[in-house]
C-alpha positions as CSV (number, residue, x, y, z in Angstrom):
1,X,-9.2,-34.3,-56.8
2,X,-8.5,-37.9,-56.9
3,X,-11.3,-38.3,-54.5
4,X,-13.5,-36.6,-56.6
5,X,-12.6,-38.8,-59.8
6,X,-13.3,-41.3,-57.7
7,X,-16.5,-40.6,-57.0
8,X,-17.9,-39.6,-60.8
9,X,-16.7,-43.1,-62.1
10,X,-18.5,-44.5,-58.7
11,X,-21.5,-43.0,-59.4
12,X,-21.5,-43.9,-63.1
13,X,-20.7,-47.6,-62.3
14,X,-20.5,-49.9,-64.9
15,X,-20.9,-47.0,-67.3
16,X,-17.6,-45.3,-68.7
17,X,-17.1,-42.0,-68.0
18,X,-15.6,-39.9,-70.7
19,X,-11.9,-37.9,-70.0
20,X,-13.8,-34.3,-71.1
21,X,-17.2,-35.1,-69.1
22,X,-14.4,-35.5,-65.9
23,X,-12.4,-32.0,-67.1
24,X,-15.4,-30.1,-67.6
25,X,-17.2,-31.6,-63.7
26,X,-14.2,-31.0,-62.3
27,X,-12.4,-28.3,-64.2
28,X,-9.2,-29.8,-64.5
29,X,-7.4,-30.8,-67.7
30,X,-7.0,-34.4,-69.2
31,X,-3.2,-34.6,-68.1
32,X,-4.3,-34.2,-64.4
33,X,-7.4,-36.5,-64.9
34,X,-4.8,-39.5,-66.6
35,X,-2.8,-38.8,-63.5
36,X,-5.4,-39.5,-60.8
37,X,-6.5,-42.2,-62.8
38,X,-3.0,-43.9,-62.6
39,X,-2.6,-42.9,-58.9
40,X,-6.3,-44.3,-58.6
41,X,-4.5,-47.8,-60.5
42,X,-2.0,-48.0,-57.8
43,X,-3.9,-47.7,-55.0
44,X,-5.7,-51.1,-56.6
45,X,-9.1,-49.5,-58.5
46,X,-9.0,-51.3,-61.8
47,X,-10.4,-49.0,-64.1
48,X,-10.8,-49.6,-67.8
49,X,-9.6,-46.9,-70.5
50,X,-11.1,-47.3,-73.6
51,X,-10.9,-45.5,-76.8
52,X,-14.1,-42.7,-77.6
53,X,-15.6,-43.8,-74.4
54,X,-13.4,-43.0,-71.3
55,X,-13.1,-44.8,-68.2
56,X,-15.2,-46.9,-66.3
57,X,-14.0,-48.5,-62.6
58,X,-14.4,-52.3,-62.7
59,X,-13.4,-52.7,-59.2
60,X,-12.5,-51.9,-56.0
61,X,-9.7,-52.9,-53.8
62,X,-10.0,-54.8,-50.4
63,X,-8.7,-51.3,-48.3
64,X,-10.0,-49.3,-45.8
65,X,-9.2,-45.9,-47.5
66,X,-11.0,-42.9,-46.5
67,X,-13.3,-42.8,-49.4
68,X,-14.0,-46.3,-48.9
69,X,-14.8,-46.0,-45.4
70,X,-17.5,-42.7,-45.8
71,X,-18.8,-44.2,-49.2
72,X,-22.1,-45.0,-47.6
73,X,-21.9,-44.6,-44.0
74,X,-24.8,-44.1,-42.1
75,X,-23.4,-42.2,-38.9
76,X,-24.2,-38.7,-38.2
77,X,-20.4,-38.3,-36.2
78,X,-18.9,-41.5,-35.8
79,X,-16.0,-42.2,-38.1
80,X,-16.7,-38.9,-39.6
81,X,-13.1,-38.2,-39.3
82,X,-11.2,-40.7,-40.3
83,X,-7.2,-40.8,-40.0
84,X,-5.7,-43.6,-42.8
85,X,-2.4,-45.3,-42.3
86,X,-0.6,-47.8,-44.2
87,X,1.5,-49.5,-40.9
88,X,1.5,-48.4,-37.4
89,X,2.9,-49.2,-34.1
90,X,-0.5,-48.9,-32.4
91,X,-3.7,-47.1,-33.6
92,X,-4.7,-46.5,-29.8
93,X,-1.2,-44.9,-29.2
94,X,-2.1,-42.5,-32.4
95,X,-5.6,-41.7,-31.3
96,X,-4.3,-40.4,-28.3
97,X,-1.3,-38.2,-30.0
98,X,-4.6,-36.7,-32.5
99,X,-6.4,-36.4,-29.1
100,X,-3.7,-33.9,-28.1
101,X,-4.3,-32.1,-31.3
102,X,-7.6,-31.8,-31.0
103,X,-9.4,-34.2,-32.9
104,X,-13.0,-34.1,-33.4
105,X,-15.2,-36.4,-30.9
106,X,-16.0,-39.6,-33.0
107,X,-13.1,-39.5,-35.6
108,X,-11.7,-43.0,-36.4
109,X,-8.2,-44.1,-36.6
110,X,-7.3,-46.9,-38.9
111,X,-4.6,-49.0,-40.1
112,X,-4.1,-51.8,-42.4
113,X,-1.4,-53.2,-40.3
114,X,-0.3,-52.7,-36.4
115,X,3.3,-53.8,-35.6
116,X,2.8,-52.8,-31.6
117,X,-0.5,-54.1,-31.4
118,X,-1.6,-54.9,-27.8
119,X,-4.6,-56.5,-25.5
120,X,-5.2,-56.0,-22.2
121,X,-2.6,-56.6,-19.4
122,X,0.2,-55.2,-22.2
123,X,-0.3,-58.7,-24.2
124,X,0.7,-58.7,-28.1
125,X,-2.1,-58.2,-30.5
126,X,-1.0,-59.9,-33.9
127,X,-2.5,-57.6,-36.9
128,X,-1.2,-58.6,-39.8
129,X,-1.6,-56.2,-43.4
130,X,-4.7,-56.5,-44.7
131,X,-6.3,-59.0,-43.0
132,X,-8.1,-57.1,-40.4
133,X,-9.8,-54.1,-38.9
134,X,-7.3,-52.5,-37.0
135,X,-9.3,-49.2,-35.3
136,X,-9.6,-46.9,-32.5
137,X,-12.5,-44.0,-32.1
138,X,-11.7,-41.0,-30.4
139,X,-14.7,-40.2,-27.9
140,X,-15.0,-37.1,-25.1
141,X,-17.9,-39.0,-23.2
142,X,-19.4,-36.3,-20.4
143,X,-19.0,-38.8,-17.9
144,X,-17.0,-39.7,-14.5
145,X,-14.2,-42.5,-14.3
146,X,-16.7,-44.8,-12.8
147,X,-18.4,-45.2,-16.3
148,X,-15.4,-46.0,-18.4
149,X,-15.8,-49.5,-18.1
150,X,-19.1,-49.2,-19.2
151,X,-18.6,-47.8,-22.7
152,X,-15.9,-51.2,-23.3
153,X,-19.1,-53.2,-22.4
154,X,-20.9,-50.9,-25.3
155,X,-18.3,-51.5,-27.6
156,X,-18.8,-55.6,-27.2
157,X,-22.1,-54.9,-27.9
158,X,-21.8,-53.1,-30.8
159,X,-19.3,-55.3,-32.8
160,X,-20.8,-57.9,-32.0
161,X,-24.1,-57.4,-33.0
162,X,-22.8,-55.7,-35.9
163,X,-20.8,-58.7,-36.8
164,X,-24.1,-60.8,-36.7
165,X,-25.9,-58.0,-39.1
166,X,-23.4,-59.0,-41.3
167,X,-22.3,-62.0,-41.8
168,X,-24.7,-64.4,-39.9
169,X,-22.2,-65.7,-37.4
170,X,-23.6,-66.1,-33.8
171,X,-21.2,-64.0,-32.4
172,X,-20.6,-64.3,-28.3
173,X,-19.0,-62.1,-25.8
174,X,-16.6,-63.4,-23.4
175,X,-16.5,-61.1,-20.1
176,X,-15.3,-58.7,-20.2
177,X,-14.2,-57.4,-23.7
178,X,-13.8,-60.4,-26.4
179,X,-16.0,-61.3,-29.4
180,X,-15.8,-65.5,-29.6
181,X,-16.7,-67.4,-32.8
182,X,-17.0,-71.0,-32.6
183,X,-15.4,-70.7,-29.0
184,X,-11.9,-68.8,-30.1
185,X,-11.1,-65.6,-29.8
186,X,-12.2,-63.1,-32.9
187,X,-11.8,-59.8,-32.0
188,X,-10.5,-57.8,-28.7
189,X,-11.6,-54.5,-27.2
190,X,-9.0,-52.4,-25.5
191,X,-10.1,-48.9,-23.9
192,X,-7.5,-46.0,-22.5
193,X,-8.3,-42.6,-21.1
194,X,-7.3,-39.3,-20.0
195,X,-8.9,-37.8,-16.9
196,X,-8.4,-35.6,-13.8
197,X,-10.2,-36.4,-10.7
198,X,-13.6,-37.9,-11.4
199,X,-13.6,-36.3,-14.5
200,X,-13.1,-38.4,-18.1
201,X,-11.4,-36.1,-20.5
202,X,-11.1,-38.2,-23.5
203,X,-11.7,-41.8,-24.1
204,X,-9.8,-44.0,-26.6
205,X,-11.3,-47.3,-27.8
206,X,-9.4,-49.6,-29.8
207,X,-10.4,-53.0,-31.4
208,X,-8.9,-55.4,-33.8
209,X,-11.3,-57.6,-35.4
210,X,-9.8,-60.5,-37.0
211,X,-11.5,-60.5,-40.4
212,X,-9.2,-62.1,-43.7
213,X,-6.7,-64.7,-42.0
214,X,-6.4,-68.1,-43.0
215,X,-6.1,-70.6,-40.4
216,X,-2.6,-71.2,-40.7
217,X,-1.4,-67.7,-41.3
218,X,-1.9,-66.9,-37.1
219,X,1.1,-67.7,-35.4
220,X,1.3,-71.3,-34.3
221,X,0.4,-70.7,-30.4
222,X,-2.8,-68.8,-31.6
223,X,-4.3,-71.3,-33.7
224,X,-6.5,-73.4,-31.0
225,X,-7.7,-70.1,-29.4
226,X,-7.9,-67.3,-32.2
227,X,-10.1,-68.1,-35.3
228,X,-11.3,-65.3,-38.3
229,X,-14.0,-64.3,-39.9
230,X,-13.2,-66.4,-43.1
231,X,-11.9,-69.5,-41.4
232,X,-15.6,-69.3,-39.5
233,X,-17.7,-68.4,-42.6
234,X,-15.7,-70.6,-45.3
235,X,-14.9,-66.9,-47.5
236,X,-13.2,-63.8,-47.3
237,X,-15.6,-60.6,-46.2
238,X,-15.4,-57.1,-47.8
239,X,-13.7,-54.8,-44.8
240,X,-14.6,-51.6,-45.7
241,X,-18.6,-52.9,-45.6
242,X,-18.2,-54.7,-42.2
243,X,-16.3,-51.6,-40.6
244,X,-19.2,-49.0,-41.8
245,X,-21.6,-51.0,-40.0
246,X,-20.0,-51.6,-36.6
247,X,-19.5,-47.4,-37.0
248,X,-23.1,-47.6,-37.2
249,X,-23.6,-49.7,-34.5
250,X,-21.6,-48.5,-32.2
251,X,-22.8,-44.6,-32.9
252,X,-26.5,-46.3,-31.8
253,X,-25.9,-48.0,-28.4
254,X,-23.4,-45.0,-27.8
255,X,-25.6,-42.2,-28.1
256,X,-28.4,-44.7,-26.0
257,X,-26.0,-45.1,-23.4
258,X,-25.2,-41.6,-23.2
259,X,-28.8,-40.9,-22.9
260,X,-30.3,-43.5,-21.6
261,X,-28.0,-44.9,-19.3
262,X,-26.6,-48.8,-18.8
263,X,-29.4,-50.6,-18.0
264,X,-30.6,-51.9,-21.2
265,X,-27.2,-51.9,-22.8
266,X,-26.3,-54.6,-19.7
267,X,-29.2,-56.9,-20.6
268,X,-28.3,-56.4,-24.2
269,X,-24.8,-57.9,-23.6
270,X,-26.1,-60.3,-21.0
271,X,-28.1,-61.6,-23.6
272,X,-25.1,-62.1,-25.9
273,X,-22.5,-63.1,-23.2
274,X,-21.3,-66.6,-23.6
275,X,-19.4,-66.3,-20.2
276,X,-21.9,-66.6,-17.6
277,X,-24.2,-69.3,-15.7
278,X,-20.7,-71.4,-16.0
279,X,-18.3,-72.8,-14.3
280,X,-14.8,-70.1,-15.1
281,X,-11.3,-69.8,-14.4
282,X,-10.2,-66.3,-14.2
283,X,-6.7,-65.2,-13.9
284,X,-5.8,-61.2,-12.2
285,X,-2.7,-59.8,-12.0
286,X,-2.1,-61.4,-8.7
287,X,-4.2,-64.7,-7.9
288,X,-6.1,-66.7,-9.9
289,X,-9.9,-67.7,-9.0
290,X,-12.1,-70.5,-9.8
291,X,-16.0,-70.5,-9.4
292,X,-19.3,-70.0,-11.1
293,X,-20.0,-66.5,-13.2
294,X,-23.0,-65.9,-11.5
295,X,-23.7,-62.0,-13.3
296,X,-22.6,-58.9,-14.2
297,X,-23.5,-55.8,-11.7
298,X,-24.5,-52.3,-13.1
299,X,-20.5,-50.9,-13.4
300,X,-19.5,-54.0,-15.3
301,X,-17.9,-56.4,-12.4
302,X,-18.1,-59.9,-12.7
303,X,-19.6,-61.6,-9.7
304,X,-18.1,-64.7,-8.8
305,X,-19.5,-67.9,-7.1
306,X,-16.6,-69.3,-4.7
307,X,-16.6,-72.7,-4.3
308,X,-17.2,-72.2,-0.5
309,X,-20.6,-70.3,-1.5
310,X,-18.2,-66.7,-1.1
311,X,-19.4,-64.2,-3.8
312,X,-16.3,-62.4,-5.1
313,X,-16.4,-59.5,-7.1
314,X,-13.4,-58.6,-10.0
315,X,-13.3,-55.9,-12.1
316,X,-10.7,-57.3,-14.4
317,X,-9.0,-60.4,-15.4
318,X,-8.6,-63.1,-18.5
319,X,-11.9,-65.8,-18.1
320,X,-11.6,-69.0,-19.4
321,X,-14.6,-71.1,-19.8
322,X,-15.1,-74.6,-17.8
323,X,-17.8,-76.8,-20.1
């Protein structure tokens, strides 16, 4: 119902909408209407009352609610779905409880604030309330293991170029799964799976775009390598908008992948890559390697110019660029 209130002073926007025009739409009485109104109020709507003319919503709120997040999208099944929380531990963690539950393919699960937040490699992912887009989409991809990578390199693509769409900033990738601005970090890509075999059962893909953060507000180690949306662009940007068009985004090059295969999603993210034809120093689990990224094969492996004129391939590891 609150929804619903929601969406008549919406729609009506800047006009007031009176209390018996909202009872007789909705067929509720003007008791239950004040109280959705003041629920409406603490969620952060300012809405005007006035006298003989009813309410009218002034503005919205800086949240990724449900209503916010559909208002508009574009998406036939991406973000569809979406699953709303205050503060969690991990939303990647959640999707894959919901998985077990059987959420739908493409539901979204968001959060205004991670306290468990991680990167690749188990690192910390700092996701502070209300400052970012904290999200994972549940996907059940008819693919084989072989592929998975290939949907993270999607993703980048995606966000990135959504990013761009949006607010102008010329966003780069860094192999294999980060979105730079201005050379620091802006958003990672973190993708986990179920399977048996050769067969992918369900795919979770997380990513925490850093949107609202001041400069100083990351922690003091972060602040050479991590940057924000409104540190790059001088202003805060609306979340709600910039989530509903990476959904968009992503629901494009995911459904082309799916049915046209890698090939032109690779040159789309070779294009944006910001990580290769350079000198890089990439750290693994267990050695470290410096060379020259010479490309990207057709699973998503970095190939690696030795120094003695070797070509080493590596599926993972942290890059950082030599200028």
């Amino acid at each position: 119902m609150k929804s619903a209130i929601l969406r008549l002073l919406k729609d009506r926007r800047p006009e007031f909408v009176s209390g018996e025009d909202i009872c007789k739409s909705l067929d509720v009485t003007r008791t239950a209407v004040w109280k959705h109104i003041q629920s409406l109020r603490e969620d952060g709507y300012e809405i005007e009352a006035r006298t003989n003319a009813g309410y009218s919503l002034v503005s919205a709120p800086d949240r990724l609610f449900p209503g916010e997040v559909l208002d508009g999208l574009s998406t036939k099944f991406i973000g569809r779905q979406v699953y709303y929380y205050g503060g969690v531990s991990s939303t990647n963690d959640l999707a894959k409880d919901l998985v077990q539950k059987g959420a739908d393919d493409g539901s979204v699960v968001l959060a205004e604030e991670q306290t468990g937040g991680r990167g690749r490699l188990g690192r910390a992912w700092f996701s502070p309330r209300y400052k970012g887009i904290w999200f994972s989409l549940i996907l059940y991809p008819p693919v084989g293991l072989s592929a998975v990578s290939q949907v993270t390199m999607v993703t980048a693509v995606a966000l990135a170029l959504a990013v761009r769409k949006e607010t102008g900033i010329p966003v780069g990738i860094k192999w294999p799964n980060d979105l730079l601005a201005g050379g620091k970090k802006l958003c990672g890509i973190l993708t986990e799976l179920g399977a048996e075999m050769d067969k992918v059962n369900y795919l979770v893909v997380g990513a925490g775009i850093n949107a609202n953060q001041e400069r100083l507000e990351f922690p003091p180690e972060m602040r050479e390598t991590a940057t924000s949306l409104k540190v790059e662009l001088g202003r805060s940007v609306a979340r709600a908008g910039l989530l509903q068009v990476m959904l968009a985004e992503f629901e494009h090059w995911y459904q082309f992948w799916l049915t046209q295969g890698f090939t032109a999603i690779l040159s789309k993210w070779k294009e944006i890559s910001v990580s290769l034809d350079c000198p890089v120093h990439i750290h693994t689990l267990n050695k470290s390697w410096e060379g020259w990224a010479e490309d990207v094969d057709e699973d998503g492996a970095l190939m690696l110019r030795l120094p003695d004129g070797r070509l080493q391939r590596l599926v993972a590891g942290d890059v950082s660029i030599r200028r």
